[in-house]
C-alpha positions as MATLAB code, in Angstrom:
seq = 'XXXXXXXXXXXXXXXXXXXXXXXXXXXXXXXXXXXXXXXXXXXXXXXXXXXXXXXXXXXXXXXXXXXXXXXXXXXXXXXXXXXXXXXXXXXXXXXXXXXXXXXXXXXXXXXXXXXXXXXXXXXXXXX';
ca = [
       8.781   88.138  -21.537;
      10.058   91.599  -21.886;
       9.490   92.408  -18.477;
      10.988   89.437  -17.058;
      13.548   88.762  -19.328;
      14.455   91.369  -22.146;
      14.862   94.679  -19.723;
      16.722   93.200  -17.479;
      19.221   92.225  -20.481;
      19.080   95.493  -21.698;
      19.837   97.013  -18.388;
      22.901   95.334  -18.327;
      23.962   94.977  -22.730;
      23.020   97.652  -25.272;
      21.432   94.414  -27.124;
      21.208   96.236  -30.648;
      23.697   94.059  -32.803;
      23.706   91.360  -30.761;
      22.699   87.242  -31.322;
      20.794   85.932  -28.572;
      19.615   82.087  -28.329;
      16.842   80.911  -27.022;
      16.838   77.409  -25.777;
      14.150   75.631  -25.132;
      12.489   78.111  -27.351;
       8.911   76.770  -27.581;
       6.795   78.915  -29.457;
       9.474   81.612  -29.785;
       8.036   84.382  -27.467;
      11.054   85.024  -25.882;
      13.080   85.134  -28.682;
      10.440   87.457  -31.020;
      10.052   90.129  -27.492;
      13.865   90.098  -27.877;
      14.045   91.140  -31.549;
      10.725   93.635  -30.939;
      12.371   95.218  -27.977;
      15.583   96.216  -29.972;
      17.458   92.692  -30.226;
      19.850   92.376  -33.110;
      19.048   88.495  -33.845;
      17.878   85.640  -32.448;
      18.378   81.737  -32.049;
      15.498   79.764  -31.817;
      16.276   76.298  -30.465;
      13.743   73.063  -29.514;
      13.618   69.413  -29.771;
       9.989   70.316  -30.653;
       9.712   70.441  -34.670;
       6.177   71.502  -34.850;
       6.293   74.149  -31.960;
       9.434   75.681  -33.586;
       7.355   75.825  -36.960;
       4.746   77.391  -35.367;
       7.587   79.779  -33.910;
       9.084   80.384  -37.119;
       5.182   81.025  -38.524;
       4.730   83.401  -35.413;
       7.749   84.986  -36.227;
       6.833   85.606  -40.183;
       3.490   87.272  -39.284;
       5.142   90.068  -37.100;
       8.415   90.303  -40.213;
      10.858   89.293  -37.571;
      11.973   85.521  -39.437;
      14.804   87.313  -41.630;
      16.349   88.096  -38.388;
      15.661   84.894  -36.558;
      17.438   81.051  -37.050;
      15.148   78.015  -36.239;
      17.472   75.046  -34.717;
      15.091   71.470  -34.089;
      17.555   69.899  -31.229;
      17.959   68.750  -28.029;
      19.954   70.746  -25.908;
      22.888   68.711  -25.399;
      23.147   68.165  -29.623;
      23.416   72.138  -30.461;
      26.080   72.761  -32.987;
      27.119   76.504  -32.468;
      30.521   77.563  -32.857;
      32.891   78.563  -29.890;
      32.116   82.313  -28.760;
      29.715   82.695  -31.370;
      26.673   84.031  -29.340;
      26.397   87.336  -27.209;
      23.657   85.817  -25.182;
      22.637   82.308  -23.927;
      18.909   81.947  -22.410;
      17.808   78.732  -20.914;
      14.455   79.247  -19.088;
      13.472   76.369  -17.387;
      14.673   74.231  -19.944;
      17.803   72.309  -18.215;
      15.586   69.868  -15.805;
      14.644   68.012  -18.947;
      17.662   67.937  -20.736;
      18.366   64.132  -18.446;
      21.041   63.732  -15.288;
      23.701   62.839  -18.099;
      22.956   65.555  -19.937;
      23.527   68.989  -17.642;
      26.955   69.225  -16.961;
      27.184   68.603  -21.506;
      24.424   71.547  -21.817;
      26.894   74.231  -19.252;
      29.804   73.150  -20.996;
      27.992   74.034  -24.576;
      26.300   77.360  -22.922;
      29.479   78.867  -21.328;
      31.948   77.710  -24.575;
      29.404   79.196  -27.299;
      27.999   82.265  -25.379;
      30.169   85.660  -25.386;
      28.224   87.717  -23.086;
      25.546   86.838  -20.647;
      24.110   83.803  -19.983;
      20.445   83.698  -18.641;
      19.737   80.137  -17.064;
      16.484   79.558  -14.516;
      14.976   75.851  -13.619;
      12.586   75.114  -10.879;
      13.954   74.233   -7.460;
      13.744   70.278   -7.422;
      12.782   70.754   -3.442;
       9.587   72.639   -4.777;
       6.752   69.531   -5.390;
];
């Protein structure tokens, strides 16, 4: 995760102070490689209650929680405020948010997010 994700984000944002959510969060690594690599704090987000407990369990064992939030939601139901996030990360996360549901998920990425936005899905071509 950090060398995929995190350095490249700190290549381009001095990420010290800064709030980055995760979406689609899973078991947090992501999120917890953000906040070891020099993150300021992180958003944990997944429709998956017991994976994001296990996250926030994860996150207690290496003393990261007090700089972490866990949100249990679907995508498309995130209540963040307007511009209140530096960074936005959906990794492969959007192809199962529904048809209905993508152009709702942009929308609440690009009016919450500040910064950067990080968004990846698979190619639907690929089979």
């Amino acid at each position: 995760m950090r060398k995929r994700y995190v350095d490249p984000i700190k290549a381009f944002l001095d990420i010290t102070d800064l709030t980055l959510v995760d979406c689609g969060a899973g078991y947090g690594w992501l999120s917890l490689s953000y906040l070891m690599n020099g993150g300021g704090r992180a958003i944990l987000c997944d429709m998956d209650c017991k994976r994001l407990d296990a996250a926030r369990q994860i996150a207690v064992i290496l003393d990261l929680d007090e700089r972490c939030e866990f949100i249990c939601s679907p995508m498309q139901d995130i209540k963040l405020p307007d511009q209140s996030v530096d960074i936005f990360v959906s990794v492969e996360t959007l192809e199962h948010v529904g048809d209905k549901n993508i152009d709702v998920c942009i929308r609440l990425m690009a009016s919450v997010t500040r910064r950067l936005i990080v968004l990846t899905t698979p190619n639907k071509l690929f089979r």
